[in-house]
C-alpha positions in Angstrom: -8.3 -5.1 -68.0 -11.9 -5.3 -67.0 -14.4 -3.4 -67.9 -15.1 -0.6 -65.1 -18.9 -1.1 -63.1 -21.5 1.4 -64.3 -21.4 3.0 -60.3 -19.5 2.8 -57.3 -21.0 3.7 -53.9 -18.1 4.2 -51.4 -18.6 1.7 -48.1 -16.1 4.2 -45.6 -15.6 8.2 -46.7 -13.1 7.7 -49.7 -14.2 5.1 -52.8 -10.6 5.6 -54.1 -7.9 4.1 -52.2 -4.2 3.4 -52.7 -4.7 0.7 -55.2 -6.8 3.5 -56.8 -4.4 6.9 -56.4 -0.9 6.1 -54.4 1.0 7.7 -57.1 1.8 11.6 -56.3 5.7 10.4 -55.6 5.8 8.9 -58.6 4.1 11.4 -60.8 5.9 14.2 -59.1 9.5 12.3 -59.6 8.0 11.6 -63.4 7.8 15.4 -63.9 10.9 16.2 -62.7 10.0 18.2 -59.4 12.3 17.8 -56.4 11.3 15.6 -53.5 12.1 16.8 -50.0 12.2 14.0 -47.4 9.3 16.2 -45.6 7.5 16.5 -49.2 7.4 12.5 -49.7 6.3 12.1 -46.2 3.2 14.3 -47.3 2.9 12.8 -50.2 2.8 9.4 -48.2 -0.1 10.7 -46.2 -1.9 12.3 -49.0 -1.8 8.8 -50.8 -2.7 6.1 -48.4 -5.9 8.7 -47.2 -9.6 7.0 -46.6 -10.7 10.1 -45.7 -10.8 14.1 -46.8 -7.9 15.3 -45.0 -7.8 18.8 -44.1 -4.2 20.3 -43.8 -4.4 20.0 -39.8 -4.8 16.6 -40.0 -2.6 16.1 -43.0 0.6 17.9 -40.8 -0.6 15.5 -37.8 -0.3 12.3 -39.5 2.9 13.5 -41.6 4.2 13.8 -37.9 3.5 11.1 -36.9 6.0 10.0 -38.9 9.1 12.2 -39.1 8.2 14.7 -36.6 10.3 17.6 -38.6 7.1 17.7 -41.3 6.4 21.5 -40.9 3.1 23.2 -41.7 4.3 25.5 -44.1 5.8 22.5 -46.2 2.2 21.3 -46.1 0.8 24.6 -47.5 3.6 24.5 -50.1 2.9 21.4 -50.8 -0.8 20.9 -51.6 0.0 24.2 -53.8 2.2 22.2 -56.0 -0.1 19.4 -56.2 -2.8 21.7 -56.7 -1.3 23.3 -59.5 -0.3 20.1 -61.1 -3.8 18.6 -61.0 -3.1 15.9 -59.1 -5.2 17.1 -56.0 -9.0 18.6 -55.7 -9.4 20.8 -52.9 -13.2 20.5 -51.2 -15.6 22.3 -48.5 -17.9 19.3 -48.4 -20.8 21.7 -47.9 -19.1 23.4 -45.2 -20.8 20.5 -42.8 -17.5 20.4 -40.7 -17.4 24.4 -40.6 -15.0 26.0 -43.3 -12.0 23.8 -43.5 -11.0 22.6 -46.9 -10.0 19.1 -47.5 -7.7 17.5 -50.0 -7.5 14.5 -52.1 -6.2 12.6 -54.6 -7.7 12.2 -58.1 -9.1 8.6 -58.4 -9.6 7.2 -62.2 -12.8 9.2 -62.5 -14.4 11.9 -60.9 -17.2 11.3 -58.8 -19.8 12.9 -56.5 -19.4 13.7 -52.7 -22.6 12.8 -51.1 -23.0 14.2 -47.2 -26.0 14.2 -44.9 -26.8 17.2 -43.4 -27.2 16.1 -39.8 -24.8 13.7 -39.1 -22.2 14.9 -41.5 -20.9 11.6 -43.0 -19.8 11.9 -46.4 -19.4 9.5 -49.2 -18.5 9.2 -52.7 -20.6 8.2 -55.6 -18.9 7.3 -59.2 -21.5 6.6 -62.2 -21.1 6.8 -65.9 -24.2 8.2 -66.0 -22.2 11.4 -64.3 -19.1 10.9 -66.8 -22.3 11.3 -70.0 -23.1 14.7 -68.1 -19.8 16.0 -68.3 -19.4 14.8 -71.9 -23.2 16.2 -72.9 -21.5 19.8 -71.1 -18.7 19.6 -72.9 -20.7 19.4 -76.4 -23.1 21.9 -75.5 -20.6 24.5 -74.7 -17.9 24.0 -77.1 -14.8 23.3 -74.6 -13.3 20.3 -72.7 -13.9 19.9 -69.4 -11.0 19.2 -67.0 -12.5 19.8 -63.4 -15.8 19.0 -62.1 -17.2 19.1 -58.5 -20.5 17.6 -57.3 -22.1 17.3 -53.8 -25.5 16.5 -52.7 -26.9 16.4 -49.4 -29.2 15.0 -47.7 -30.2 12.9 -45.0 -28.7 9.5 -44.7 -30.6 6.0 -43.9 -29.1 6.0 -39.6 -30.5 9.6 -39.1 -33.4 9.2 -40.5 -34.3 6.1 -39.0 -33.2 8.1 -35.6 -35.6 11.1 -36.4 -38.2 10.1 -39.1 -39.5 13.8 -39.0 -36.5 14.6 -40.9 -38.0 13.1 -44.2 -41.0 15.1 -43.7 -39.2 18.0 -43.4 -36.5 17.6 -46.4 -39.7 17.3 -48.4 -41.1 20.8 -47.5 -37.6 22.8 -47.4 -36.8 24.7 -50.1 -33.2 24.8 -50.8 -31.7 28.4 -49.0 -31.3 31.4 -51.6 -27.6 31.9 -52.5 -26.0 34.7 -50.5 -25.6 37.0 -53.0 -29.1 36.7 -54.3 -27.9 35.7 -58.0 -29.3 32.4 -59.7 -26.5 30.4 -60.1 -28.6 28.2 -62.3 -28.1 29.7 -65.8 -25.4 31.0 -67.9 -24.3 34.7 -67.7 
């Protein structure tokens, strides 16, 4: 097996693909949970994904293909893969309003990188990110099974469209959090 690349910039929204993640069926048939015809056609959907699906669209491509997938056994099912750890569940910033999107895990985690104005989002893998987590996990004592990362900013396209947007990231100060606490430190 080759030896994984130090980063990987995603070219489209996901980096991970089916060669990547494709196996919820399989893990869930592993484990021993039942598969519904309706469950394995969301599964199908949730695994061959280039893109953060949100449950809307998650339901609209499941009917696409057996047009008795019902929403409720989409809910029900992103639970179970939820609570299995086979799926993160995102806001992306909240750039596409409050929807929550859903993917699978890929072979490591990686960082969700969005720009503000045009609202493309893509994913960023880098060992350097994996020698965080482990440097957090030996500072505080425990072993870390979830991490979430996004940045934002302003992609090359926009800013090439509206130059006084680098001018202006420089002199914004990032907005307070909403309830006023530093979020920064340990309490």
């Amino acid at each position: 097996m080759a030896a994984s690349p130090s980063r990987r910039v995603s070219t489209g929204e996901r980096l991970n693909t089916a060669e990547t993640t494709g196996k919820l069926q399989q893990i869930l048939a592993q484990r021993g949970l039942r598969m519904t015809k309706q469950r394995r056609v969301i599964l199908q959907v949730m695994d061959t994904a280039e893109q953060h699906l949100d449950v809307d669209q998650i339901l609209a491509r499941a009917q696409k293909i057996d047009s008795g997938v019902h929403l409720v056994t989409v809910y029900r099912t992103i639970d179970l893969l939820k609570k299995q750890g086979l799926i993160d569940e995102l806001d992306l910033l909240h750039l596409r309003g409050d929807r929550h999107y859903y993917e699978s895990h890929g072979p490591r985690d990686h960082i969700h990188v969005a720009c503000l104005r045009c609202g493309k989002v893509r994913e960023f893998e880098s060992r350097l990110y994996e020698q965080l987590k482990e440097q957090i996990a030996r500072d505080f004592d425990m072993k870390v099974t979830i991490s979430r990362t996004e940045v934002g900013g302003y992609c090359g396209a926009c800013l090439a469209a509206d130059p006084s947007l680098a001018a202006r990231a420089k002199t914004e100060s990032p907005p307070a959090p909403a309830d006023g606490c530093e979020h920064t430190r340990s309490h």
